[in-house]
C-alpha positions in Angstrom: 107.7 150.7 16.1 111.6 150.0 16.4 112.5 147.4 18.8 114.2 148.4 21.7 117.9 147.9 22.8 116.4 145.6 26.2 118.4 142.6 26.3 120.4 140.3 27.7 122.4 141.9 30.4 119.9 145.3 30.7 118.0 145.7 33.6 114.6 146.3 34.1 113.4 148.8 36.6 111.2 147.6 39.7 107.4 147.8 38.8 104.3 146.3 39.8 101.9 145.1 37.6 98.1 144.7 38.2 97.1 141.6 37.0 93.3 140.9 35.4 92.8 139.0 38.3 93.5 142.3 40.6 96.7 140.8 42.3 99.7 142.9 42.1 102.9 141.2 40.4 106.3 141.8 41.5 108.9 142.5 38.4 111.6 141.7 38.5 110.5 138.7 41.7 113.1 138.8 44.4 112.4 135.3 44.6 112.7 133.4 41.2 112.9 133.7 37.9 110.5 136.0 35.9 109.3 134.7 32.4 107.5 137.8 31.5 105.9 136.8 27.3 104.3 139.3 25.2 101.2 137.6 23.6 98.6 139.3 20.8 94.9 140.0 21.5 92.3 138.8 24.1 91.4 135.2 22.7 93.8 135.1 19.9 93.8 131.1 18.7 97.6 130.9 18.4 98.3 132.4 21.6 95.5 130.3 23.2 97.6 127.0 21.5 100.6 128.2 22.9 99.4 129.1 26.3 97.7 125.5 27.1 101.3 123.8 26.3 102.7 126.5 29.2 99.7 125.6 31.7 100.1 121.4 30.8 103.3 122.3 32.6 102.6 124.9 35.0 104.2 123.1 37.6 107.2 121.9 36.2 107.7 125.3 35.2 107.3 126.6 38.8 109.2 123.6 40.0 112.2 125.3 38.4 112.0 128.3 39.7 110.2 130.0 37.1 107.2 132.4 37.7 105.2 132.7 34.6 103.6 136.6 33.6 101.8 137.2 30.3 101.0 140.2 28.7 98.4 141.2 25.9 97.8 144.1 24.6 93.9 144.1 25.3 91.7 145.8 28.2 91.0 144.4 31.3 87.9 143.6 30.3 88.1 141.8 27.1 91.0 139.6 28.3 89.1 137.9 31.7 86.6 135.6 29.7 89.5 133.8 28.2 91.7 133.8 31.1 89.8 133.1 34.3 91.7 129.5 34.3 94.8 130.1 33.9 97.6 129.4 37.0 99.5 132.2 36.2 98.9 136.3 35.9 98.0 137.8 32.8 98.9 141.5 32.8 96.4 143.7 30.2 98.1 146.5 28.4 96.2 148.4 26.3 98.5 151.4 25.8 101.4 148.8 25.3 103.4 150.8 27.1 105.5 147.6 28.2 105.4 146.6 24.4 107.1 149.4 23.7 109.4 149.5 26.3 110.7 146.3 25.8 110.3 146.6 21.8 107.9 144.1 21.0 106.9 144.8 17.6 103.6 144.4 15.2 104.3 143.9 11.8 102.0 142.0 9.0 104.9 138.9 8.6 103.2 138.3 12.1 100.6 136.1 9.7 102.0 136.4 6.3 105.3 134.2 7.3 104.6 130.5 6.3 106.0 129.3 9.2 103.3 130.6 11.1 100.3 129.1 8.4 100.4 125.3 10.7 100.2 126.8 14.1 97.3 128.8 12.6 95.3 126.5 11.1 95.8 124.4 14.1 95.1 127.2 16.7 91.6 127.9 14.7 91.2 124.2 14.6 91.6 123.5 18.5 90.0 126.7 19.1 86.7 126.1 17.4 86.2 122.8 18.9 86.6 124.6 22.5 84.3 127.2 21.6 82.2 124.7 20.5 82.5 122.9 24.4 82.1 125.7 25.7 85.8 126.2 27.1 86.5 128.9 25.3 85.1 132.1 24.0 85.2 133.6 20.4 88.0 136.5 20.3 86.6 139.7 18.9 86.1 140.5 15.6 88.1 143.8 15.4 90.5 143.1 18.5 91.6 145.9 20.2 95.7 146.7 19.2 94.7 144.9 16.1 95.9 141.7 14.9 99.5 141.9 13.9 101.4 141.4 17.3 104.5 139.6 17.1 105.4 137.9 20.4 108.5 137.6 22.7 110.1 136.5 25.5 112.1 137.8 27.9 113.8 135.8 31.4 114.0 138.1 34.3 116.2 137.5 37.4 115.3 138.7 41.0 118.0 141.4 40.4 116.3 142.6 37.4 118.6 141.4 34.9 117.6 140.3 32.0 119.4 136.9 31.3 117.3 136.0 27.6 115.5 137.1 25.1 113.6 135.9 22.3 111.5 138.7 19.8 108.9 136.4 17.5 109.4 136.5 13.7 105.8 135.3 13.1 102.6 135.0 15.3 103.9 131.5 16.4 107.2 132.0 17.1 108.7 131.5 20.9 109.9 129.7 23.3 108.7 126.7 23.9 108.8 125.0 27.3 111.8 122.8 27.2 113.5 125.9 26.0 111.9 128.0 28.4 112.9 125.3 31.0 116.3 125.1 29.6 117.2 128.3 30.2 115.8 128.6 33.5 118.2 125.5 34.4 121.4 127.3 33.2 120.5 130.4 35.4 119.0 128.9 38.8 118.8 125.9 41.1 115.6 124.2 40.7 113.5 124.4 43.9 112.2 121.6 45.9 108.3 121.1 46.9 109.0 122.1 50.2 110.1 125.6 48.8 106.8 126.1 47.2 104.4 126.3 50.1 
């Protein structure tokens, strides 16, 4: 799969996306910033690591005018039992027809990097010892769009512009939330509590 030309300064068409949760999501958000992040599989350990950081700061994150979207390239179906808590919509596409459109790529460096061995062993690490609490639940053994996703990260503005991007060398590789929030500060005026009610 080549990687597409979408960057900073394209703009991305108006769309609404079904979330697992059955709400419809906006994109671009006429509102705020869009941080819309490709993740892997339904349950995958390093994107389960990453995504707890995101949801420690959930509000912070809204608090700068960010609205958080994350897609995997799972069904519906597999991808609810592992994200029934989270504070933000997660977006199943199982085609990966938004993979492609935005040229998120698979590719076997995905686990082979060594950069990406820590956040692995860590991931399977804090993983298992949900599980084993029961606050998580095992991915699948042969996950559907396979296990070679590489992530990425793209900021939308309400105008549909994209503003950054960020395509993952390795499983483990993207923003993190000072980035994230970093580059939300550049583009926008953070908003105040009364704005969020």
């Amino acid at each position: 799969m080549s990687r597409s030309p979408v960057g900073p300064g394209s703009t991305v068409q108006e769309r609404r996306l079904t979330a697992v949760s059955g709400d419809q999501v906006a994109v671009p958000d006429p509102d705020r910033l869009i941080h819309l992040q490709f993740r892997r599989f339904a349950g995958c350990p390093v994107c389960n690591l990453h995504l707890r950081s995101v949801v420690r700061r959930h509000e912070e994150i809204e608090a700068a005018g960010v609205r958080e979207v994350v897609v995997f390239h799972s069904p519906a179906d597999e991808l609810l039992p592992h994200t029934a808590d989270l504070p933000f919509a997660v977006v199943a596409d199982p085609d990966k027809r938004l993979y492609r459109e935005f040229g998120v790529e698979s590719s076997p460096r995905a686990l082979l990097d060594p950069r990406a061995w820590w956040p692995i062993l860590r991931a399977v690490a804090s993983g298992l010892r949900e599980v084993v609490h029961g606050r998580e639940h095992l991915p699948s053994s042969t996950p559907h769009g396979g296990r070679l996703g590489l992530p990425a990260d793209f900021l939308i503005a309400p105008d549909g512009r994209i503003l950054a991007t960020k395509h993952g060398e390795h499983a483990y590789d993207q923003w993190l939330v000072d980035e994230l929030l970093r580059l939300a500060a550049v583009h926008t005026t953070p908003r105040t509590p009364e704005q969020h009610s």
